[in-house]
N, C-alpha and C positions, 0 to 999 in steps of 0.2 A: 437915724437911730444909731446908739454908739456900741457900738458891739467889744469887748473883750475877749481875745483869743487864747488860750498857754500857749504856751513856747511851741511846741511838737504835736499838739492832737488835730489840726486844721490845716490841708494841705491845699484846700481849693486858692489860698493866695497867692500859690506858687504863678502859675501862669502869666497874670499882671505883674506880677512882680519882674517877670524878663524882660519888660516891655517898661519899665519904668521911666521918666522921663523927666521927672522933679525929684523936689529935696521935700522931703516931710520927716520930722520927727515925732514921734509918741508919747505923750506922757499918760501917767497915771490917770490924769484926769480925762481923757476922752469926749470930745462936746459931739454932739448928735451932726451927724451928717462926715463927723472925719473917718476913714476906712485905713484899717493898719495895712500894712504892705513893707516895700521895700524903701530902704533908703539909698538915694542915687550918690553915687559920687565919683565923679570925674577926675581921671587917673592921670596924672601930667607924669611920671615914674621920679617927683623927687618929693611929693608930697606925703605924709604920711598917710596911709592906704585906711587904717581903722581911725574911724572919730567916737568918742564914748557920745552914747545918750543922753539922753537925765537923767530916766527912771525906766526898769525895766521890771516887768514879775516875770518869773520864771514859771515855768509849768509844775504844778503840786507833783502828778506823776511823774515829771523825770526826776525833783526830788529824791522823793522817795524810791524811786527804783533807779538810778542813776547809769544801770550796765544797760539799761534796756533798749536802747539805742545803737550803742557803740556795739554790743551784740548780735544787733538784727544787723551789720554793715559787716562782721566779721570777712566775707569773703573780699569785699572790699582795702580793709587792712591788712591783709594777708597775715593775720597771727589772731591769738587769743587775749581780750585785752582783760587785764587783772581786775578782781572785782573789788573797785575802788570806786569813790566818786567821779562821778562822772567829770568836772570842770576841777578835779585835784590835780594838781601841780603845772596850771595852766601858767603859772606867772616865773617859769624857769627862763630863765636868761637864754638858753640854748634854742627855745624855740621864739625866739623876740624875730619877727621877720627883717629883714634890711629896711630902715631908715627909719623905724618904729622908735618914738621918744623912751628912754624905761619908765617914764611916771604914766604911761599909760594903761589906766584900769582893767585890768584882765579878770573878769568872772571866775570866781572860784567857790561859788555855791555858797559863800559867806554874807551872801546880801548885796553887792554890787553888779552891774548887769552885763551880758558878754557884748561883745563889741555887735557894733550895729552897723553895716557896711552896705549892703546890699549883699552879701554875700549867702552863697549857700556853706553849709559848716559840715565836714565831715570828721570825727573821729580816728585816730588810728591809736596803737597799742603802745604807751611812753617808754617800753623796754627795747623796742625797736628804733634803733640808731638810723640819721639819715645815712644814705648810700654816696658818699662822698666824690665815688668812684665816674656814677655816671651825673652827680647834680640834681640827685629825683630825692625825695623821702621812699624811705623801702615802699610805706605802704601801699605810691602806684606805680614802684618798681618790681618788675620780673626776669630773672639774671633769665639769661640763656640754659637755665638747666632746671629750667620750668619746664612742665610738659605744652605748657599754652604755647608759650616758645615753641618749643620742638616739634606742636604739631601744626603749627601754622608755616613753620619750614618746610616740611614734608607736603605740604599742601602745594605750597610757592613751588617748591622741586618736581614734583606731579606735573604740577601747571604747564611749569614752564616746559619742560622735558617734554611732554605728548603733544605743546600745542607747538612745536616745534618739529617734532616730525610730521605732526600734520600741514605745517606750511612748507615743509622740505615734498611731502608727498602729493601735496597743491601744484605747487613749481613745475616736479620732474614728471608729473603722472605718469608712474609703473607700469607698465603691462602686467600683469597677474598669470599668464597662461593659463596653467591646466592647474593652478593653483587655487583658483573660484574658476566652479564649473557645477554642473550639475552631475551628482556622482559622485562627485568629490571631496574632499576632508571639511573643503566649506564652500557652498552655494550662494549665488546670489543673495538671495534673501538673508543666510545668515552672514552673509558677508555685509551688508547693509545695515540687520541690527546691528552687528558687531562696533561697528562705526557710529549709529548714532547713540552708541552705549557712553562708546569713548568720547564722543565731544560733547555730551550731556556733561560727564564728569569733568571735563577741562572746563566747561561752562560756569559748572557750581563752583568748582574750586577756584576760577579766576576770581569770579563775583567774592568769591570766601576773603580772597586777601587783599582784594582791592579794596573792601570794606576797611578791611584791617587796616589796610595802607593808609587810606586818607582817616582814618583815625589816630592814629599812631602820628600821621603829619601835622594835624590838627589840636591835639592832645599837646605836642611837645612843642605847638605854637602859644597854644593857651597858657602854656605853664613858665614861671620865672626860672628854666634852669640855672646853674651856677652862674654862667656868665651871661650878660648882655639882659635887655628887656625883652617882655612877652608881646607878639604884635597881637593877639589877641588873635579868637574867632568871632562869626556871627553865627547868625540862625541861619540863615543862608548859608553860610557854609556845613553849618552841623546837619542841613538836610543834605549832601551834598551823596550820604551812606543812601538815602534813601532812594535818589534816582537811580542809581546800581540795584537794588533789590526791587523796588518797584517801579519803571519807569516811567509808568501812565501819569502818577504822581508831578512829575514834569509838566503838563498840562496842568491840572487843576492845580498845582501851585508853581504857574509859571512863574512868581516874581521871586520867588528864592531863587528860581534859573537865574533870572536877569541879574543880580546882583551877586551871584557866584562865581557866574563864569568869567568874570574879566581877570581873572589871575590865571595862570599855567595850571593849577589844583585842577580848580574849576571846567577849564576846557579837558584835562585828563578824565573827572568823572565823567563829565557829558560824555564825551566820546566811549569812555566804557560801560556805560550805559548803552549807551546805541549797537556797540558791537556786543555784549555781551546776549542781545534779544536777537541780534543775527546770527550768532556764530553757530549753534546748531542747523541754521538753514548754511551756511557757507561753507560747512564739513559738508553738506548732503551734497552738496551743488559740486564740490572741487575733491572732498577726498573721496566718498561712496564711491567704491568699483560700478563704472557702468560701461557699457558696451559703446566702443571708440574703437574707429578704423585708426591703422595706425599707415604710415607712408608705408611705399614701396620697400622692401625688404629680399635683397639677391640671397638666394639659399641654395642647396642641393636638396634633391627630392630621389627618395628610390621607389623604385618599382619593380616587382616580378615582370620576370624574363620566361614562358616556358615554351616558345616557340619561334620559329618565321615568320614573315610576314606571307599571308593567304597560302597558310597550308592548308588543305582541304581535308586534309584526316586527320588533323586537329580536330579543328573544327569541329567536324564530325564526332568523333566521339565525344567531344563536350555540350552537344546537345540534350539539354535536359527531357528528359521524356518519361512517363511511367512504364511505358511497352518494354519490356526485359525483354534481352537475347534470345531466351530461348520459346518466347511467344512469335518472333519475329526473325530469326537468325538473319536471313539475307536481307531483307530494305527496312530492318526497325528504324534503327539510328537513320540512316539516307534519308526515312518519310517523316521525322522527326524535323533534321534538319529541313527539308521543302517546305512542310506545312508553318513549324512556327518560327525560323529562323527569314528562310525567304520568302514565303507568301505574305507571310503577315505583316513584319516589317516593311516590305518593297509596297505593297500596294497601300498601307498606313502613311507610307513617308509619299507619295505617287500623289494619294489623294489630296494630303496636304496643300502638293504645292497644286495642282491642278486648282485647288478652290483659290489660294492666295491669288493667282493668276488672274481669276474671275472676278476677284476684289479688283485687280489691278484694272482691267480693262475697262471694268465698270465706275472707277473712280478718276481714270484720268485718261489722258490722248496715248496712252501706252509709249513704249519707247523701243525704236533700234538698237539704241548703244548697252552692249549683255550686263557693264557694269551697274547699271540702274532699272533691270530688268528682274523677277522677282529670284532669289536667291536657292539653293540649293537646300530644303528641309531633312529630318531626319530625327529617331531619336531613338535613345540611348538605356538600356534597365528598365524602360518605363517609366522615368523620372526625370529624365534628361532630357530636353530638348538639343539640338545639334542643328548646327548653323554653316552649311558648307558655303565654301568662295570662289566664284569665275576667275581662274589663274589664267595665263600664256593666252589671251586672248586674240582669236584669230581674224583678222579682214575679211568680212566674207566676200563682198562685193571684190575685192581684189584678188582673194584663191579664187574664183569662179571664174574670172577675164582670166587668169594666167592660162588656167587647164580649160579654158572652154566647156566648164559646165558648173551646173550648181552645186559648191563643197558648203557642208554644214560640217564648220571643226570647232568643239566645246572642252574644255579641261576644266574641270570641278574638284576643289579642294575639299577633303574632310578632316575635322581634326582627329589628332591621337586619340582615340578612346581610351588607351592604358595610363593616362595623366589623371581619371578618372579616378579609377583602382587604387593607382598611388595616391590620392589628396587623402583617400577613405583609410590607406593603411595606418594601423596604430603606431608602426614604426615611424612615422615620420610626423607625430605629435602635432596633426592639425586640427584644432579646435573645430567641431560640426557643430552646427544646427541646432542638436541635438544635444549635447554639451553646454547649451547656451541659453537653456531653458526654451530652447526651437525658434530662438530672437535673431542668432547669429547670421553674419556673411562674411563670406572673404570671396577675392578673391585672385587667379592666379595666371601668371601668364610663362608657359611652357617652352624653351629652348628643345624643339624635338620636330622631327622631319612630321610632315602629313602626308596620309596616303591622297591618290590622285586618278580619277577616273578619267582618260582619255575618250570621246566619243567623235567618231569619225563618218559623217555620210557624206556619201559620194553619190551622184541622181546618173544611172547608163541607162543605153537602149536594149532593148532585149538581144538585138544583133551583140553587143558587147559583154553581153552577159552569158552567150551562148555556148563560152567556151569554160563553163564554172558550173551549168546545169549539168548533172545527170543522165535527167530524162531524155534530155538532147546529143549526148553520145552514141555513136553508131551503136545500133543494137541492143541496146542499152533496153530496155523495161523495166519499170520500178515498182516495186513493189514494197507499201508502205507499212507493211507489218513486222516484213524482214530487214528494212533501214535503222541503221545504216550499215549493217555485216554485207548489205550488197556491195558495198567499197572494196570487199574482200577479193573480189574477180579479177577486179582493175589488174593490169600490169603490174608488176613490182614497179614501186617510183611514180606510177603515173601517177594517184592522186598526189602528192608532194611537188610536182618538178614541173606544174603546169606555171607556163610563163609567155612574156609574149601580150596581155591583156592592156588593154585603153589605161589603166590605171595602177600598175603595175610600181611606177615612182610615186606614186601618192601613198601606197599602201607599203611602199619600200619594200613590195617581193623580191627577191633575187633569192639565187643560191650564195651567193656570200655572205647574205646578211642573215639566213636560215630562217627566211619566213618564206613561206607558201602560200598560194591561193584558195581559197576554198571551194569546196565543190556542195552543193545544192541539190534535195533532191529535183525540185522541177521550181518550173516559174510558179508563183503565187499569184490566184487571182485578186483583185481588188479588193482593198479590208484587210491583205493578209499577210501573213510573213511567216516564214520559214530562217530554220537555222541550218548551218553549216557543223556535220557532228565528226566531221574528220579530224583528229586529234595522234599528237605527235609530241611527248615531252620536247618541251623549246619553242613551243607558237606561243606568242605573246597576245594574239586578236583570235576574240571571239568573234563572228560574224553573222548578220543577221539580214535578209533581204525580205524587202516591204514592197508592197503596189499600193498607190493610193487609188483612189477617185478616179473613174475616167473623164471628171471634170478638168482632175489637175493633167492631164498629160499620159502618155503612153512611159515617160521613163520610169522606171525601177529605183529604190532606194538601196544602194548596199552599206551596212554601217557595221563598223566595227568597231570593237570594247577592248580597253585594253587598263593597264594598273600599273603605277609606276610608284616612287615615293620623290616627295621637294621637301630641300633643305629652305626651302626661301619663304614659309610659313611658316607660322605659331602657333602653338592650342591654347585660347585662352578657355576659364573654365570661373565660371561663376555660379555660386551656390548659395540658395538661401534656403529657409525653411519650407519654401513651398515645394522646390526643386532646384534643378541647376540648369544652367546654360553653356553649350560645349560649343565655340565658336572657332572655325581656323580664318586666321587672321592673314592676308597675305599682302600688304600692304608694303611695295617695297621700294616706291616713292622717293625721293631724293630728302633728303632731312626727316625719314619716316622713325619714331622712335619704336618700332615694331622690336619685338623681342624674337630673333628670329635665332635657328641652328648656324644660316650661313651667316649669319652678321660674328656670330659668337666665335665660331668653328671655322673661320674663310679657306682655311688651307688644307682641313678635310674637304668642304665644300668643294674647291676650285680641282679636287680631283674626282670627283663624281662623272659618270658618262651623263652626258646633257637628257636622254632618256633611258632610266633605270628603269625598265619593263619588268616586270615580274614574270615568270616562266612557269609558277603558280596557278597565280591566278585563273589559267584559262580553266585547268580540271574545274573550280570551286564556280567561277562564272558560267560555264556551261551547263550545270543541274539548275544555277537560279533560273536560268533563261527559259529550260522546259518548264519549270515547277508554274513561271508565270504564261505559259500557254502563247510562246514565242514560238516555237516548230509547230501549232495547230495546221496552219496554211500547208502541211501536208495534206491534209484531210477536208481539206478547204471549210474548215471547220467555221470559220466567223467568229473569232473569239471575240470579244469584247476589248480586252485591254489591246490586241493588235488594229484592231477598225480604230482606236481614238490615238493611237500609236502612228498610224498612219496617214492621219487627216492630218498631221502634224507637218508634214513635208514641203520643202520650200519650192518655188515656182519653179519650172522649167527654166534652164537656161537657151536661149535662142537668139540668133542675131537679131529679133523683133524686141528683146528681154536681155540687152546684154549689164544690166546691174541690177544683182541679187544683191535681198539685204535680208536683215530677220525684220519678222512680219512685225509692226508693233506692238496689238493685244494680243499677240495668239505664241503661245512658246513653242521653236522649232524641235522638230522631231530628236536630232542631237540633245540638245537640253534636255526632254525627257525620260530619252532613257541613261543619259548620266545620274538625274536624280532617281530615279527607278533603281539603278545596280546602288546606290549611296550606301545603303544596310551591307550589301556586301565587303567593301572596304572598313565599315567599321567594327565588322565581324573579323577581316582579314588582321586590320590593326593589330586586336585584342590579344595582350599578354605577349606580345613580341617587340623585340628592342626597342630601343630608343635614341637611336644612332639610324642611319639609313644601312647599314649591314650587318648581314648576318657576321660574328666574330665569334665564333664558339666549334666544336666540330663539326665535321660533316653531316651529322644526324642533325634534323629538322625542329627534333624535339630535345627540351631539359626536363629531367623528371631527378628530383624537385627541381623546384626553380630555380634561380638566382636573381638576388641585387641591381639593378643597374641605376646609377646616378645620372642624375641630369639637372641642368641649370633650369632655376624658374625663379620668379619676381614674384613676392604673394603680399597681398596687400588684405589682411584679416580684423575683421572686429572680435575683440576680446575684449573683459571686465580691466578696467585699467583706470588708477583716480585722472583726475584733472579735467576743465570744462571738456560737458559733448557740445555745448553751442557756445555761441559768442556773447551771450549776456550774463554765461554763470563767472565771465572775467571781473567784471564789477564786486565781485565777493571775494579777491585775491588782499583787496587794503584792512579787511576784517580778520581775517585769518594773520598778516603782519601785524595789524594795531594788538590784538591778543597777545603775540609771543614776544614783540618788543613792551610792552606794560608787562607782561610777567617777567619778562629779563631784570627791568629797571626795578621792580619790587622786591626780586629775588636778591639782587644787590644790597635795596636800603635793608632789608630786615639784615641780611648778614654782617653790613656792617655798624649796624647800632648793637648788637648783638646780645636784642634787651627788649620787653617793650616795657611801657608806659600805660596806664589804666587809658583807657579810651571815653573819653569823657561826652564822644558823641554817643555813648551807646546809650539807648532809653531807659534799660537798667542803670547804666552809674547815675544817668543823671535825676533818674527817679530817687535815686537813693542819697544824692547832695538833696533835694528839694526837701527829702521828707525829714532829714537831717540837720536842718536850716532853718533860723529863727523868721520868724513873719517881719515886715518892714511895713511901714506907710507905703503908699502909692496912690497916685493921681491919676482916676480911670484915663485913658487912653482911647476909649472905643467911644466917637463920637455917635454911634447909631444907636451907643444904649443898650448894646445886646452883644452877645462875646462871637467871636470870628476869627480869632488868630492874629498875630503880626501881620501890619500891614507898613507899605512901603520904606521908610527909611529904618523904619527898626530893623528889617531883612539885615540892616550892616552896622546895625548897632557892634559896638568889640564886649566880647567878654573875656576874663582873665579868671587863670584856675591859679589861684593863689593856698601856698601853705603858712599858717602863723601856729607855730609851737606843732600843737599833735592836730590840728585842725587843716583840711584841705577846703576849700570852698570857693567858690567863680564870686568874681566882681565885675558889674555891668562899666563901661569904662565910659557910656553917657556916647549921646551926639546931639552937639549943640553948634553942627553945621562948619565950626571951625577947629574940626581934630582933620590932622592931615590925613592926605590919600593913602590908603594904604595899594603896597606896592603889587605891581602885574604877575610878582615872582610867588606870592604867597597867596 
């Protein structure tokens, strides 16, 4: 059927028309079955581009309303175009395109028909001069002081600028401190939106100008600038906007991929397409603050100072209690400290390890050697666990052959507890837990002496011990209500100057060295033990005498307690949101990289006395000892904690038994009461130096406190960009491919300093089609039914050509022998 179109009222031709592939022409006469369309013609660049028709009718309505067109495109030709006819003064010399014959008929609403090209026709305003300057006709030139200009700069400048610190803040990833924290000016979370605000915007705005860009590139390929010929675009490439704003589109029309991307454009879209759908995942993954351990980091740490170490009236008065002075003047504070300082503690930290023990034995063949034997327990505020270490380990099997009896000699390290205090102080701006939205850890390894519980048994026979009992001096009756002011009888000197005993070098009594022996009030029977309460500023050993079993033997245990400080361990201190971990570390091994005071300090260190006894600690050790019902075996009371206290005791030594070892499942009596006293050292610890001496005046106490600095390694998780794992590295080439395409962008627009109508956009080209005369065309779709461009039309070239005031694309035909166009475009 022959259907007759006008010029402008039927736009469904458009379509087929881009796709044309023959040469039809139209005449007036129309036979049934011919369909108007486009007329194809194949651009060689020296033939003449227009061929006149036959016979053309024009559309009655553009006739007669001749602005109505060039009107509706106004924004198109960037001016107002004068109401004149529409095809009036099409035949001026000035707009006669290059190579254009002058005898050829140009449409001028007088009866001859406008050229028939295959072109779409656009309009612009005849008072508007071409733009000489850059080779465009104004109408799809826009100078640099256009706002479209200017706001697609500011876009490109945006772009570029943010996604560039964010690949600077990818790279280096910052630690943030106390700068994201919870509390804070800004927390996680808003430091999180914060970020995906900002790379949402770097996202749209890339997408913004990369659009721009391969239009712009495309636009000013399409077009005959001044010099040189147009290489034309395809469809293919005019979808090239679309894989950027939609990329699914890729898929359902993969074949404009295939035929796009073999040039540089091509491979530039694709790829910006791809990073453009990652790059809000690849800001979350590399810039979002997240919590990241950072390495090892050497610092100074302070700490209050408001004492000695194991003052006992310290202590004392810092026992927290509700019982006021004057409910209790004389033993408030004293039953304060017993009840919840020492009983609590010692027999908490006691039962610990006692049960660890019973794991141990129960899970494996136990062991002799103390280093692999279960460890020193303890803990700390109530939050802290504390993890003491077997130091200065001694031979037993070989002290026993030397002195001819069984020595059980233990030294148990505890760490600093004041490294505690100081990680928590605000002054020294260490990110908690707590700070961290309670995700946080660090942690930290302390240059600072640790205190040291010496425990020392010695196994006599009662003959040896005879001269240390009480009950057993001439004359002597004892009376256990009035002990120990019954001491008060003794000769002047006598109890102090008692010397002369089996063990006398083991325990280093002498008068030169001002340690004395202790006196007892009687033997303890089996299960029990009794203390020694004779006291003398300057004893460094508490003393304590136990019977076991008369399974195990007739000898006696006598052990003594004593408190030193070592420069040759470490406190480390790890803390997470559950709690922390207070570890003394003494590890001093040949190639040990232990953080220690003597490694740091060798030449303080190396003048230290080899045992710095405390002269303290006996007053503070002597009330834990009764509080835990260690002098009951006056009273032959049977306490409990001394009957399991005593089952603890090593064999007899005898020429039948001359190698003593520790038992394998069973912890010797030494070990247990080193971890038993453990809460007392880290009472003694608390709030005193950080140095192994006292360096302040003679008075014991600082009221306030002071500062003291100390070296420590802290290794902290804080909010910090950059991967937490090793596959958010794979998002470092998205975060580049972004700021290097917005670099290269920012460049072309500056230096064309202009743009060009964008001729892929759907509006202009909606607005050439509707503007644009219908042609013949030979259906294309062999299945009968419409679908789109398929195969080689995808690289069909089209050309945006200007003749006079007219802008309109020319299909430039493939008829398999137009050369390749090049990889570059």
């Amino acid at each position: 059927m022959t259907e007759h179109r006008g010029n402008y009222q039927e736009l469904t031709e458009y379509s087929s028309e881009l796709f044309d592939q023959s040469v039809e022409t139209s005449t007036p006469g129309d036979t049934p079955g011919h369909t108007p369309g486009l007329q194809q013609t194949n651009f060689s660049g020296t033939e003449p581009l227009l061929s006149p028709p036959t016979t053309y009718q024009p559309s009655p309505d553009l006739n007669e309303n001749p602005d109505r067109t060039a009107s509706h495109f106004h924004g198109l030709s960037g001016s107002q175009t004068p109401k004149s006819s529409f095809y009036e003064n099409l035949s001026s010399e000035e707009y006669r395109p290059a190579g254009a014959t002058p005898s050829r008929p140009i449409y001028n609403g007088q009866g001859n028909s406008p050229p028939s090209t295959g072109s779409l026709v656009l309009t612009r305003d005849p008072d508007l001069p071409r733009n000489e300057a850059r080779g465009y006709p104004k109408q799809i030139y826009l100078p640099r002081r256009h706002w479209l200009y200017i706001v697609l700069i500011l876009l490109s400048v945006y772009s570029t600028l943010f996604s560039g610190i964010y690949l600077i803040l990818a790279f280096l990833g910052p630690r943030y401190g106390r700068a994201v924290r919870t509390g804070g000016s800004l927390n996680s979370a808003g430091a999180s939106l914060l970020t995906q605000i900002i790379a949402k915007s770097i996202e749209m705005s890339f997408v913004t100008v990369m659009v721009a860009f391969v239009g712009q590139v495309l636009s000013r390929k399409a077009f005959k600038a001044k010099t040189g010929q147009p290489l034309g675009i395809t469809l293919a490439e005019m979808n090239m906007r679309v894989w950027i704003m939609q990329p699914g589109l890729m898929v359902t029309r993969w074949e404009s991929v295939r035929y796009a991307v073999v040039s540089v454009l091509g491979i530039a879209a694709l790829l910006s397409a791809i990073v453009a759908m990652l790059y809000t995942s690849a800001a979350d993954a590399l810039v979002k603050p997240q919590l990241r351990f950072d390495s090892w980091r050497y610092r100074g740490l302070q700490g209050m100072v408001n004492t000695s170490f194991a003052n006992a009236q310290y202590i004392e008065a810092n026992c927290q209690t509700p019982v006021i002075p004057a409910l209790d003047p004389e033993y408030g504070t004293n039953n304060c400290l017993d009840v919840v300082d020492f009983a609590a503690n010692s027999y908490y930290n006691y039962g610990r390890y006692i049960s660890n023990w019973s794991n141990f034995a129960n899970s494996s063949n136990g062991s002799t050697d103390l280093t692999t034997r279960p460890e020193g327990v303890g803990q700390f505020n109530g939050a802290t666990d504390v993890h003491a270490a077997w130091i200065e380990i001694a031979n037993v099997t070989e002290d026993s052959e030397t002195y001819g009896r069984t020595i059980n000699n233990i030294s148990m390290a505890m760490p600093h507890a004041g490294v505690v205090q100081a990680a928590h102080d605000p002054i020294n701006g260490i990110l908690q837990p707590s700070d961290l939205d309670g995700l946080g850890i660090y942690n930290l390894k302390a240059a600072v002496p640790s205190p040291v519980v010496n425990a020392l048994c010695v196994q006599m026979t009662e003959d040896e011990l005879k001269p240390l009992v009480y009950s057993e001096f001439p004359g002597a009756i004892l009376n256990t209500s009035s002990w120990p002011q019954q001491l008060d009888n003794l000769a002047p000197g006598y109890k102090f100057n008692l010397t002369g005993t089996k063990v006398d070098q083991i325990f280093n009594w002498s008068n030169s060295t001002g340690q004395w022996p202790p006196i007892f009030p009687k033997y303890p029977i089996s299960y029990n033990t009794v203390l020694n309460q004779t006291s003398q500023y300057g004893r460094e050993w508490i003393y304590i005498l136990g019977k076991g079993s008369p399974a195990q033997g007739d000898d006696y245990a006598l052990c003594g307690l004593r408190a030193y400080l070592t420069p040759n361990c470490s406190t480390y201190y790890n803390v997470t949101s559950s709690g922390g971990n207070l570890t003394a570390n003494c590890d001093v091994s040949p190639g040990s990289t232990d953080f220690t005071y003597a490694q740091l300090f060798q030449n303080e260190a190396a003048h230290m006395p080899a045992t710095n006894a405390s002269k303290d600690f006996f007053e503070l050790v002597q009330e834990w000892a009764t509080t835990l019902s260690l002098q009951s075996g006056i009273t032959d009371a049977q306490a409990s904690n001394a009957r399991l206290l005593t089952d603890l005791m090593l064999p007899e030594y005898s020429s039948s038994n001359t190698r003593i070892t520790l038992q394998p499942k069973l912890p010797s009596m030494a070990e247990a009461l080193a971890v038993m006293a453990g809460s007392t050292l880290l009472m003694s610890i608390q709030d005193s130096p950080f140095v192994p001496q006292w360096n302040y005046t003679n008075n014991s106490t600082i009221t306030p406190g002071v500062y003291e600095t100390f070296p420590i390694a802290l290794s902290a998780q804080q909010y910090a960009s950059g991967p937490s794992s090793p596959y958010q590295r794979v998002f470092y080439p998205v975060l580049l491919l972004v700021f290097l395409t917005n670099v290269v962008i920012l460049v072309y627009l500056l230096s064309h300093r202009g743009l060009v109508t964008d001729f892929s956009e759907p509006l202009n080209l909606f607005a050439l089609a509707v503007n644009s005369p219908p042609k013949e065309a030979k259906e294309v779709q062999s299945s009968g039914r419409w679908v789109g461009p398929e195969g080689r039309q995808y690289e069909t070239p089209w050309f945006v050509r200007a003749e006079g005031e007219k802008v309109y694309l020319e299909s430039g035909g493939h008829d398999g022998t137009q050369k390749r166009r090049s990889f570059f475009y």
